[in-house]
C-alpha positions as CSV (number, residue, x, y, z in Angstrom):
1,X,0.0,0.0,0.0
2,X,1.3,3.4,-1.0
3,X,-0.1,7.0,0.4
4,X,-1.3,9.5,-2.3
5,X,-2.2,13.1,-1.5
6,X,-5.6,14.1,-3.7
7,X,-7.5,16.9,-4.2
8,X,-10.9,16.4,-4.4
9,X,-14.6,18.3,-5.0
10,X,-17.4,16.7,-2.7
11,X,-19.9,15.7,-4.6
12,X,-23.1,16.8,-2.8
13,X,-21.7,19.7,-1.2
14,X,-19.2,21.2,-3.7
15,X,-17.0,21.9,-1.5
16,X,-12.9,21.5,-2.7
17,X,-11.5,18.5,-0.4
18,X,-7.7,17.9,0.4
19,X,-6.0,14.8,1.9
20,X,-4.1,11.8,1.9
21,X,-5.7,8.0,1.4
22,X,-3.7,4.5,0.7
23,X,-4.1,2.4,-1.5
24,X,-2.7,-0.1,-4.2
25,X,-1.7,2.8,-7.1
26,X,-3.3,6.2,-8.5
27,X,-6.2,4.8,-10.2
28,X,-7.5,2.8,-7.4
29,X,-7.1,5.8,-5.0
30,X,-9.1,7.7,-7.8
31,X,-11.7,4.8,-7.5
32,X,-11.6,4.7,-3.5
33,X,-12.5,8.7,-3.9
34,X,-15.3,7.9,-6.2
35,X,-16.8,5.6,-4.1
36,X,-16.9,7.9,-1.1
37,X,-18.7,10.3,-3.1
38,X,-15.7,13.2,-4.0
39,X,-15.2,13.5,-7.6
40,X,-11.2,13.4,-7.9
41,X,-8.6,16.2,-9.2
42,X,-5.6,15.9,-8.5
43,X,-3.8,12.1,-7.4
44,X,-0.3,12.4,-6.8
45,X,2.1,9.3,-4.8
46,X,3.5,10.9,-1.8
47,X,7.2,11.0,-1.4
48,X,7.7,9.7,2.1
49,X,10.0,6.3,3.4
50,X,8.4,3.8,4.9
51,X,10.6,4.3,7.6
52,X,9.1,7.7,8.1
53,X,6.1,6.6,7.5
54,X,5.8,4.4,11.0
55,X,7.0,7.5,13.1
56,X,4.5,9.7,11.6
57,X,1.0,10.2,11.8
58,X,0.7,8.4,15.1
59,X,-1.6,9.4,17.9
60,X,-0.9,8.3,21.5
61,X,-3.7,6.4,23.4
62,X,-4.4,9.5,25.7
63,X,-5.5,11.5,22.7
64,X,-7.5,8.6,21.1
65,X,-9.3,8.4,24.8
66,X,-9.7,12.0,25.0
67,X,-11.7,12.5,21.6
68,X,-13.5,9.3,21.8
69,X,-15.1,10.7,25.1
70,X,-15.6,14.0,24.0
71,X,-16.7,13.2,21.1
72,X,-19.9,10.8,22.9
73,X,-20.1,13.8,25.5
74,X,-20.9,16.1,22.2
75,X,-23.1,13.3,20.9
76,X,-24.9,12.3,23.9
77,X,-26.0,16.1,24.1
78,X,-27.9,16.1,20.7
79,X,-25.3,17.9,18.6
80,X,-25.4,16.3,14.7
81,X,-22.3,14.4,13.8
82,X,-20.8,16.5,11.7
83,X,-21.2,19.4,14.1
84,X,-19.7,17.1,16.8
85,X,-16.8,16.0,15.0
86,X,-15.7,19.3,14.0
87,X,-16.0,20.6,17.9
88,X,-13.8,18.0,19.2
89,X,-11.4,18.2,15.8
90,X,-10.8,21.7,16.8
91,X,-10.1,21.2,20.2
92,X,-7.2,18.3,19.8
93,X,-3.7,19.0,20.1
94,X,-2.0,16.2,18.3
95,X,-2.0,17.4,14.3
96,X,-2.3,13.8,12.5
97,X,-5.5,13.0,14.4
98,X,-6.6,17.0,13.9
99,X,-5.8,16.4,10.1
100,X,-7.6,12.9,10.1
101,X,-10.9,14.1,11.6
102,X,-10.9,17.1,9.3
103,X,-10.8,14.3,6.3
104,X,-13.6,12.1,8.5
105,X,-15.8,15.2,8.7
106,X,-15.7,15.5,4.8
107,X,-16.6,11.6,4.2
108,X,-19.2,12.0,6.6
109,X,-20.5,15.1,4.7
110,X,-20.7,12.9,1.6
111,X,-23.2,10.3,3.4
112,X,-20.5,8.0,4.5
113,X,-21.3,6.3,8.0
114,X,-18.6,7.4,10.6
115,X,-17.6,3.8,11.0
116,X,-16.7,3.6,7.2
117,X,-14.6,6.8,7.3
118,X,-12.7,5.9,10.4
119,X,-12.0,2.6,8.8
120,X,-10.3,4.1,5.9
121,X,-7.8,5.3,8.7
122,X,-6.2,2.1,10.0
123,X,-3.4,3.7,11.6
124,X,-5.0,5.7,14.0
125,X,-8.7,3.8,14.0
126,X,-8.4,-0.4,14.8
127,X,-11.2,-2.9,13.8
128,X,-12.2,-2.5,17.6
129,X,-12.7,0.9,17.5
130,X,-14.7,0.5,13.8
131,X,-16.4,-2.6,15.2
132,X,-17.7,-0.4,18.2
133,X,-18.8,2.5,16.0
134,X,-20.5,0.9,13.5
135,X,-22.5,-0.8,16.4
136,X,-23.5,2.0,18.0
137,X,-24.5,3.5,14.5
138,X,-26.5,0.7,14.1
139,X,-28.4,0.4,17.2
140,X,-28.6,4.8,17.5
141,X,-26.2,4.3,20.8
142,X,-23.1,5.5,19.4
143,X,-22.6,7.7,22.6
144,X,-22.4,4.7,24.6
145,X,-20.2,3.0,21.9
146,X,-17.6,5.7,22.2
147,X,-17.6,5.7,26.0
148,X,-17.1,1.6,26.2
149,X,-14.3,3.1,23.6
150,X,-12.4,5.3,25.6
151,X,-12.7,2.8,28.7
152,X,-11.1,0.0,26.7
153,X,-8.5,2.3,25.5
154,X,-7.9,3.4,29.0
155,X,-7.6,-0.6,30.5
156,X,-5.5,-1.7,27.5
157,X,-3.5,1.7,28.3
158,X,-2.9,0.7,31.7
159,X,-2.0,-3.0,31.8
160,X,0.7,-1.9,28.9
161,X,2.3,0.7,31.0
162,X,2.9,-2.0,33.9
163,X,4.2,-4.4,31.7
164,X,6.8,-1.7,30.4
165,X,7.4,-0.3,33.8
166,X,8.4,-3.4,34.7
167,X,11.2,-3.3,32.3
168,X,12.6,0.4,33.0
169,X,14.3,-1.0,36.2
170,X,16.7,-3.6,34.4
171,X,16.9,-1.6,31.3
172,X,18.4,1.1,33.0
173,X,21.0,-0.7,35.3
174,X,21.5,-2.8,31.9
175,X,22.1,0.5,30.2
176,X,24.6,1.4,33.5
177,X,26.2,-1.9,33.2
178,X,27.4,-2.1,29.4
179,X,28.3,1.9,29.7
180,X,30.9,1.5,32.6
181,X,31.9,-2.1,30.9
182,X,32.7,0.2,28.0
183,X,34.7,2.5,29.5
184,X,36.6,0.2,31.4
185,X,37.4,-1.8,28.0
186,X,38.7,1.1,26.1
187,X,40.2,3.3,28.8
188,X,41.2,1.2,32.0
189,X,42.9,-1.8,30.0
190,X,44.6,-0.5,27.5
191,X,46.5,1.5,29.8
192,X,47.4,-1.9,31.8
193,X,48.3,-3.1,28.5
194,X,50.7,-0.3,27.9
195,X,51.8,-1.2,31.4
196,X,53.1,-4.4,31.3
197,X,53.9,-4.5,27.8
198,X,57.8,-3.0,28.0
199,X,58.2,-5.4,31.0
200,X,60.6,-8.5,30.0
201,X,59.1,-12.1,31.4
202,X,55.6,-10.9,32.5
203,X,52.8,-13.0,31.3
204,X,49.2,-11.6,31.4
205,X,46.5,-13.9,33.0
206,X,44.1,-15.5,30.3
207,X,41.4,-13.4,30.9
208,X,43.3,-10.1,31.0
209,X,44.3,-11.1,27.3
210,X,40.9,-11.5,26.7
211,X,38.9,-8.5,27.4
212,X,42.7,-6.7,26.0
213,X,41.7,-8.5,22.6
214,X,37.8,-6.8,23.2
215,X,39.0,-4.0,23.8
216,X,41.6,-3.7,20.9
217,X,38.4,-4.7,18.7
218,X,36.4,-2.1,20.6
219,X,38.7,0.6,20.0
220,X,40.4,0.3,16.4
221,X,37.2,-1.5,14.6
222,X,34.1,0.3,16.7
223,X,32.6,1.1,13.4
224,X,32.0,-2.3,12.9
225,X,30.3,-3.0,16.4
226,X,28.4,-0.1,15.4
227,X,27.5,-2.0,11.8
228,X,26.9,-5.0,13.9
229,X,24.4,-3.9,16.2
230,X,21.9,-1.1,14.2
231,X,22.3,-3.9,11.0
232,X,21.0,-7.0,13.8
233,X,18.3,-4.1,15.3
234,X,16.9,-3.6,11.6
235,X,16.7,-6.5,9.9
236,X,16.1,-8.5,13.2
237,X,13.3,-6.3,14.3
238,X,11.9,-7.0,10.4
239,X,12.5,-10.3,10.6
240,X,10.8,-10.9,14.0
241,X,8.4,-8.4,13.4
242,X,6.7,-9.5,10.5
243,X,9.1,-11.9,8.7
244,X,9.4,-15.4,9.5
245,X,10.6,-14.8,13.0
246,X,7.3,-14.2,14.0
247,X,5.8,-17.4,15.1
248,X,9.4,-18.3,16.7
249,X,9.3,-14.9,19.0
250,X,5.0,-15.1,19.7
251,X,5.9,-18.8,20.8
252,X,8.9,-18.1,23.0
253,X,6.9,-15.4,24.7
254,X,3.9,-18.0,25.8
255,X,6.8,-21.0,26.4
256,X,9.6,-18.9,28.0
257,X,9.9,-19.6,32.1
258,X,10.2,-16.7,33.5
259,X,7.9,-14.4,31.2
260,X,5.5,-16.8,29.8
261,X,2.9,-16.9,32.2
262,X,2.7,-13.0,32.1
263,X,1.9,-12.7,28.2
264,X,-0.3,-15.8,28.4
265,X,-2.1,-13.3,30.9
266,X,-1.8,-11.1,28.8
267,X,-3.6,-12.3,26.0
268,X,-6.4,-13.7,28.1
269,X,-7.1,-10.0,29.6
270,X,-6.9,-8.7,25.9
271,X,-9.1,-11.2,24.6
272,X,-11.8,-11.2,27.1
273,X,-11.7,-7.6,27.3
274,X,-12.3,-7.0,23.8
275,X,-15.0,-9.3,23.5
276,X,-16.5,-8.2,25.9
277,X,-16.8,-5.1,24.9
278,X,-17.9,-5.8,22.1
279,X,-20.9,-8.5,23.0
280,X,-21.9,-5.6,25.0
281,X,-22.3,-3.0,22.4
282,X,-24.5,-5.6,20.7
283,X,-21.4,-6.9,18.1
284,X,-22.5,-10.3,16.3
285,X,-20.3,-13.2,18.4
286,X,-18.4,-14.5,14.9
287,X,-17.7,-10.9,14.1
288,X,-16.4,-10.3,17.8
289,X,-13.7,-13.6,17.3
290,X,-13.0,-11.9,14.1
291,X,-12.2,-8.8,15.5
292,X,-10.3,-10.1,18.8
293,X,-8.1,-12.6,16.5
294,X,-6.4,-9.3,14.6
295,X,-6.0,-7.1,17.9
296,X,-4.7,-9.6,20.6
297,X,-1.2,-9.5,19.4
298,X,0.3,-12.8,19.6
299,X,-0.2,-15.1,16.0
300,X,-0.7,-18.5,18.2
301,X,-4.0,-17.2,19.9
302,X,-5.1,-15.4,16.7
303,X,-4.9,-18.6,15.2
304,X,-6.5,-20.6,17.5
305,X,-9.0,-17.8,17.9
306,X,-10.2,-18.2,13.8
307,X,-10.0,-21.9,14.3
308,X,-12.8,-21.5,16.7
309,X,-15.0,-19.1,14.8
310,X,-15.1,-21.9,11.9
311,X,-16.5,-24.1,14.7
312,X,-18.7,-21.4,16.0
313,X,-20.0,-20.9,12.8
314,X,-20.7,-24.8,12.1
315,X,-23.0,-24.3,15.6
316,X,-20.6,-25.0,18.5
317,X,-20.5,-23.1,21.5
318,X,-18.0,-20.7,22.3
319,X,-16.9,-22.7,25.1
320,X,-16.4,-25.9,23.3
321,X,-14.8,-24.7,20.8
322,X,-11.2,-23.3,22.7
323,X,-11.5,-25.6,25.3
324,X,-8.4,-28.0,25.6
325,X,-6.7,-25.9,23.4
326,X,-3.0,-24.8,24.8
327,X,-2.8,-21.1,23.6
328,X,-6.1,-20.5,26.0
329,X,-5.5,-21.2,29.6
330,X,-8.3,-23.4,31.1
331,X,-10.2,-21.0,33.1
332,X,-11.2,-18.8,29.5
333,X,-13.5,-21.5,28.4
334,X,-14.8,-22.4,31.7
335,X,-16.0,-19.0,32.1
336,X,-17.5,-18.7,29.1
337,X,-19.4,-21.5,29.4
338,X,-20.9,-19.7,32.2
339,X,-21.8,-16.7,30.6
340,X,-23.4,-19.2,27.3
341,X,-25.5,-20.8,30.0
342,X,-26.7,-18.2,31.9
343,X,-26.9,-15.5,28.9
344,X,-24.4,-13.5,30.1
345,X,-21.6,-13.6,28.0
346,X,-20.7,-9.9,28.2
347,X,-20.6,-9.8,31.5
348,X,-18.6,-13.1,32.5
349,X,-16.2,-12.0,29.8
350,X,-15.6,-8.7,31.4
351,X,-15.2,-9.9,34.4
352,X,-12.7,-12.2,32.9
353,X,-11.3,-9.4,31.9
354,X,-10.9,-7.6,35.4
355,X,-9.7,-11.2,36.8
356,X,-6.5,-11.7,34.5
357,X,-5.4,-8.0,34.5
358,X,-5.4,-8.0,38.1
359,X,-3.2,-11.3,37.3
360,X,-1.0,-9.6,34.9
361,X,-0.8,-7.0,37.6
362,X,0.3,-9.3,40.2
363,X,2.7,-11.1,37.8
364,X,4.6,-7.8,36.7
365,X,5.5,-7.3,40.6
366,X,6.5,-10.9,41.1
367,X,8.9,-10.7,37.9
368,X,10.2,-7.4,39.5
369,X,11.0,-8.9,42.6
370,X,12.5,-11.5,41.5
371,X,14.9,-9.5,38.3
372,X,16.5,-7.5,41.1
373,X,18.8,-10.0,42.9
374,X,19.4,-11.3,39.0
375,X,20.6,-8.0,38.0
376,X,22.8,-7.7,41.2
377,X,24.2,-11.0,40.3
378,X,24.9,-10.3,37.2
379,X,26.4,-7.0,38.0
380,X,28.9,-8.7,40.7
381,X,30.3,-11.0,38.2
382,X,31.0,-8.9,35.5
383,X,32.5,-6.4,37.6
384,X,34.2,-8.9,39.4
385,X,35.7,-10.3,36.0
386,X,36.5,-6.7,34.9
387,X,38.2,-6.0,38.2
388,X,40.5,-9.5,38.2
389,X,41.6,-8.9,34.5
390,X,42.7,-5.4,36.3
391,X,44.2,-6.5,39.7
392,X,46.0,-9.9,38.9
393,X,48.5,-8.8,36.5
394,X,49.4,-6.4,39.8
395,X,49.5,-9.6,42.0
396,X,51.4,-11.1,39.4
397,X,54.6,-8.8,39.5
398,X,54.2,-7.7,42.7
399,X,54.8,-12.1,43.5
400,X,57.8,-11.6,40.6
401,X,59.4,-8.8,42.5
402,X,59.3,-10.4,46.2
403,X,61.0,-13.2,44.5
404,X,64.3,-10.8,43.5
């Protein structure tokens, strides 16, 4: 997919229409523009990276949560849509989302359903967020669709930012660690080096030769450490990311000791979370799978999620249909088969939800706990390593001299 900036005259209201829109080449972002009602004139590729591309045009969660409840305050109140949208458009700081609404307001002038127009922003608008929309545009509740919006924003928000607190600790004594490591590589040693080397009969210990050799490879070929490590961060990011390191990394994140029960957690909150959510705002069930398979973030459980909406859709229950299978943990399908029994799916899978982000919760503090006395560990031995590569050539002459 490619981005193309048009210029465009709305068919029903005249009125001259700028913007950007994705899609395969320029005649099919001509046809796209048809279809939404703007009569094209002017389609032109923009000339942005891709790598640009993913650090623009992003809007943080906060601003998401911030218009989707003013704009269901605005709503709610009996202001028209349009009217609405351009209030809350107005008031936002962040500029992509500002200039994404202002393109929203002009599809929606056309007689496009706010669902449809948000959906042609994938970036900034997920199939939960259209999913909800569309729902409540549907039933006449879209107030209360955007408020179950900005909540589920705000949860998913929240168990992120205790996952990733719980990695600021070690990455910053990590980041300590290799920094003083470094120094003491390409300063300290070389000048034991330079020491000793003049001195007739003295033999450095084996691992004073060693980090001597990393430090000589620090300091004369750093450009190739350098090569080594942003080259690995690229192409193993892409490769991890979305190449075929992708179902390696998803799986090692469910399997791995120490961190697997945490994403497994993880996933369970997201899923039951979503879903419920979306059961709520009145979302077909095989529509709800669909949606929860492409936003729970791990390729196992997405598969195992659209394996189970072909069973749903051949007339099994929910509950059935995930249970004994390893990427769902064995309390998801018990639960559900609560709610299916007592018609209260929604509900059961919200609480659910509640249940395994107070467990992700709990988890994040126990892996905390327990990465502290492994960091001071770690720390100890490297710096004891560093500091006998350092002292025992010392101990060594200071032996040779006693001897004389």
């Amino acid at each position: 997919m490619a981005t193309f900036t048009y210029v465009a005259r709305a068919v029903k209201t005249d009125h001259r229409v700028e913007g950007e829109i994705e899609a395969e080449n320029e005649t099919a972002a001509a046809h796209i523009l048809t279809e939404r009602g703007l009569h094209p004139l002017d389609v032109k590729a923009k000339r942005e990276t891709p790598f640009l591309r993913r650090f623009t045009g992003r809007v943080p969660s906060k601003q998401k949560v911030i218009f989707s409840r003013q704009l269901a305050t605005l709503v709610n109140a009996g202001l028209p849509l349009v009217q609405s949208l351009n209030s809350v458009g107005s008031q936002t700081t962040n500029k992509p989302l500002k200039e994404v609404v202002g393109r929203i307001v002009t599809e929606v002038e056309a007689g496009t359903p706010l669902a449809t127009a948000m959906s042609h922003h994938p970036r900034i608008f997920d199939n939960v967020y259209v999913s909800l929309v569309a729902a409540g545009e549907t039933s006449g509740t879209l107030d209360k669709s955007l408020e179950r919006l900005a909540t589920q924003q705000e949860k998913d928000a929240q168990i992120l930012s205790k996952v990733r607190g719980a990695l600021v600790y070690p990455s910053i004594v990590m980041l300590v660690l290799l920094g003083v490591i470094t120094f003491m590589l390409t300063t300290v040693l070389p000048s034991v080096q330079n020491l000793y080397q003049d001195l007739p009969g003295v033999q450095l210990p084996l691992v004073t030769r060693l980090l001597i050799g990393i430090s000589h490879g620090l300091t004369h070929f750093w450009w190739v450490w350098l090569l080594i490590i942003f080259g690995g961060g690229y192409f193993g990011g892409r490769y991890f990311r979305n190449g075929p390191g992708r179902p390696v990394l998803d799986r090692l994140k469910m399997r791995t000791p120490a961190i697997g029960p945490l994403y497994m957690k993880l996933y369970m909150a997201r899923f039951a979370r979503i879903g419920g959510t979306l059961i709520e705002a009145g979302v077909p069930i095989i529509q709800m799978l669909n949606t929860t398979a492409d936003t729970v973030g791990n390729i196992h459980v997405t598969a195992s999620i659209k394996k189970a909406t072909e069973k749903v859709k051949g007339g099994k229950p929910l509950s059935d249909s995930i249970e004994g299978d390893p990427n769902f943990t064995d309390l998801v399908p018990s639960m559900i088969r609560i709610g299916e029994q007592s018609g209260s799916l929604d509900s059961m899978l919200s609480r659910l939800g509640d249940y395994y982000e107070n467990e992700v919760d709990s988890e994040v503090k126990s892996i905390s706990t327990i990465i502290e006395p492994i960091l001071i560990v770690a720390v100890g031995v490297i710096a004891l390593i560093v500091v006998a590569a350092i002292l025992l050539p010392i101990y060594s002459l200071a032996g040779k001299t006693s001897s004389f």
